[in-house]
N, C-alpha and C positions, 0 to 999 in steps of 0.2 A: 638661324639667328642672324639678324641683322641689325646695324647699327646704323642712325640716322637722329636728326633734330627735330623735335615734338613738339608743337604747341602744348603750352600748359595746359592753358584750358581744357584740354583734348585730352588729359590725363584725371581717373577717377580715382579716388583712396578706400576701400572696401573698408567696409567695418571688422572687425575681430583681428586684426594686424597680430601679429604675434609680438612687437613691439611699440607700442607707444613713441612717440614724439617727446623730446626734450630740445624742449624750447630752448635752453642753452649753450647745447652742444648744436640745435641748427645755426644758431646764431654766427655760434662761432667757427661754424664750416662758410657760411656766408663769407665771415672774413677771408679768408683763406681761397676763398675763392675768386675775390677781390683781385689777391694778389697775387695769387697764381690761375687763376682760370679752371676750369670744369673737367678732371681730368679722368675718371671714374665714371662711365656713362650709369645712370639706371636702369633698372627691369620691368619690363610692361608687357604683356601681352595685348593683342588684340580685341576688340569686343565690337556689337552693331554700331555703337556711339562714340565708338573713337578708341581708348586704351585704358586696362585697367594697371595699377602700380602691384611690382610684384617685389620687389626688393630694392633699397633707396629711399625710406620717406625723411629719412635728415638732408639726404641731399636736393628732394626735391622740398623740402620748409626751405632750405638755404636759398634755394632759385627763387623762391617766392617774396622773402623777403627782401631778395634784392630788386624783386622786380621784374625777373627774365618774364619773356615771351614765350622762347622756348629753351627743350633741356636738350642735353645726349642722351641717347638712349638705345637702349637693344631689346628689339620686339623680339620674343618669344615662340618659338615655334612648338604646340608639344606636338611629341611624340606617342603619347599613349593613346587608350581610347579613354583614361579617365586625366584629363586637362586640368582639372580641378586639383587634384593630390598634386600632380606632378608640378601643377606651382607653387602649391605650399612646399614643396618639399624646398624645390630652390630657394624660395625663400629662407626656411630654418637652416639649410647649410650655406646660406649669404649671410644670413649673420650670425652662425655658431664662429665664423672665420672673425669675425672680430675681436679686438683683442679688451673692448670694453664693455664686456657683458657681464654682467653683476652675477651672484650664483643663482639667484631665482632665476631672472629670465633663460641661463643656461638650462636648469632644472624642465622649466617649460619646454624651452627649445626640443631637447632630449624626446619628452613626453611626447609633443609632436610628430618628433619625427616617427617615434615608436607607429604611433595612431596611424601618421600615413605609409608607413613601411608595414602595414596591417590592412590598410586601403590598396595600398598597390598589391599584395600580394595575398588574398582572404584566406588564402587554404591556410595560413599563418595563424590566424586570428585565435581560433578556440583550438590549436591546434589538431585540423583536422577530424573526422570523423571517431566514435569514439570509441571501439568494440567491448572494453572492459576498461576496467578504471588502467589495469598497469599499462596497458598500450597506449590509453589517454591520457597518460601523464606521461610517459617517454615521449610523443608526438610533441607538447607540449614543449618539453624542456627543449627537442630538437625547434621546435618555432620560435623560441626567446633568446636560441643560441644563436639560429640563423639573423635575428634583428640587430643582438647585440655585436656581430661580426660584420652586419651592412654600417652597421653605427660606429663600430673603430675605423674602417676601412675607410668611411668617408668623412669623420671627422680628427680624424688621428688620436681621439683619447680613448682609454683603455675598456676594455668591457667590464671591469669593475665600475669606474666613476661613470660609465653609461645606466649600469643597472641601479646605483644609488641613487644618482638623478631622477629619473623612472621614479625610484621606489619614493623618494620625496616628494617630488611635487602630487603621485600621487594619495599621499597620506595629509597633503596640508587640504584644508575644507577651501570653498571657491571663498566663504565672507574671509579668511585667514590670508588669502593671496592675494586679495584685491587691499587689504589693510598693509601690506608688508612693501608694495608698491613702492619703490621713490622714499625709500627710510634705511637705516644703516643696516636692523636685518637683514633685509635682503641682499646683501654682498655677503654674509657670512654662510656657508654650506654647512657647518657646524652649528649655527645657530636652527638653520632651515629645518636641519637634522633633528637635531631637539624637539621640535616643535610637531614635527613631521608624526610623531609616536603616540604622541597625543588623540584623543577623541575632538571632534569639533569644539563641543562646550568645554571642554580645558584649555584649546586654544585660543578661545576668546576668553576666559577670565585669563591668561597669561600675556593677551598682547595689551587686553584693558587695564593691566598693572605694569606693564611696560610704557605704555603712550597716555596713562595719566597724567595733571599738570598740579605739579610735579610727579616724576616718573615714582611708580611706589619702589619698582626693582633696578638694580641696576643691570644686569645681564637673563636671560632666557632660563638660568638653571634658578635662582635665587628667584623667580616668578612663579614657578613651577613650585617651589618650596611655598612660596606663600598660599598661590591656591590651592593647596593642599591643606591650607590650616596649620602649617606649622612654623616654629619660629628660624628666623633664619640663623646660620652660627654665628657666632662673635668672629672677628680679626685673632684672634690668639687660637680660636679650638680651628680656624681655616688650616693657620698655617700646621698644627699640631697634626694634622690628617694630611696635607701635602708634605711634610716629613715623613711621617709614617709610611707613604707611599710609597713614597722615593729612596726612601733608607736601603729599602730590600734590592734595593734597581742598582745600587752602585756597586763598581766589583768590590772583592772581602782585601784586596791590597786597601783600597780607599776609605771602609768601615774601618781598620785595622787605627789607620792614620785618624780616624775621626773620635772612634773610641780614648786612644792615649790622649787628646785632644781633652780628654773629659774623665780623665781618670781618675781622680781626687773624687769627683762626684759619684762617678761609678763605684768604686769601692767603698766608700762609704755606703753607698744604698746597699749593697752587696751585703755589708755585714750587719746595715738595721733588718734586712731582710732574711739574714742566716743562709743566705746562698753558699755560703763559704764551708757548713755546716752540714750542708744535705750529700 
């Protein structure tokens, strides 16, 4: 790996980035760069035609629309015999490190890495040869365990939020992901979640009562209810079931103190009810 100054021009942007450009945030790394100078080189590899971008494309929008000539930069050497994986890889663990990844493109990120942690290593993929179903499915679980341990290892989150990841983005449908883009959705993992469970045609009548104008739902679950055909609950029966919930959740010191709280009411129902009796 080496570092050095790049003519722009000399730099290509591949299509299928695993993140998009946001014209806003290059803008305002432009700034910044204004005033403090370029201090994060980018990632590029080599190609016959000069270089292609392998991690950086905010910083290289910023050089652009400042005008640069050239950037910083560190060419890429790989290592493997498959060049191709091993740059996407850097890529997705260049910007899992970031700290302003929404939960979709996290979700992605994961997927990825899963795919090319299946690229780099095939005997992974279907774990293994199959002799009978029980061996083919211990190999299995030993192939999802050994991804989800490259995956804590190199991104430091846990192999539960790896495998959830994983298991979301792949239950959201590709029209479901490309509509979730750049909307408040997409930052919630619990929404993703929801959504995630769904068949395709459910998740398009739920994002199409979501991003109607005006919106028909207000949240992911309350959409879900409507494509269902059913009516959504009133304000009084919401909270009457989030009581109900919760009642049982709090320790019996704190019912105790809530009941006396409502004692009048309580015995009196007590004795229209003959509790008192039985």
């Amino acid at each position: 790996m080496t570092d050095r100054s790049i003519k722009i021009d000399d730099i290509s942007v591949p299509e299928g980035r695993l993140r998009d450009v946001d014209p806003e945030w290059a803008a305002t790394l432009a700034g910044m760069f204004e005033e403090v100078g370029h201090k994060a080189p980018i990632d590029v590899e080599r190609t016959e035609a000069g270089f292609k971008l392998v991690a950086g494309g905010h910083r290289l929008a910023a050089a652009k629309l400042l005008k640069w000539k050239e950037i910083k930069a560190r060419v890429l050497e790989p290592k493997t015999d498959q060049p191709a994986a091993e740059m996407r890889l850097h890529e997705i663990l260049e910007n899992l490190a970031r700290k302003d990844f929404n939960a979709l493109e996290r979700c992605e990120a994961l997927f990825e890495l899963k795919r090319v942690y299946e690229a780099l290593h095939p005997e992974t993929k279907n774990g293994g040869k199959r002799g009978n179903q029980h061996t083919g499915g211990e190999k299995r679980q030993i192939a999802i365990f050994a991804f989800c341990q490259n995956a804590t290892d190199t991104t430091g989150l846990s192999r539960r939020s790896v495998e959830l990841a994983v298991q979301i983005f792949e239950g959201l449908s590709k029209e479901t992901r490309e509509r979730l883009k750049g909307t408040a959705l997409a930052q919630k993992q619990s929404d993703l979640k929801a959504l995630s469970v769904l068949n395709a045609a459910d998740q398009k009548k739920v994002l199409g009562l979501l991003f109607a104008e005006p919106p028909q739902a207000a949240s992911v679950g309350d959409a879900v209810i409507l494509a269902e055909g059913k009516k959504l609950p009133s304000a009084s029966e919401k909270m009457f079931r989030s009581t109900q919930d919760n009642l049982s959740k709090l320790p019996k010191a704190s019912r105790v103190i809530l009941f006396k709280h409502y004692q009048k009411e309580i015995v009196a129902l007590a004795k229209k009810e003959g509790w008192l009796d039985a």
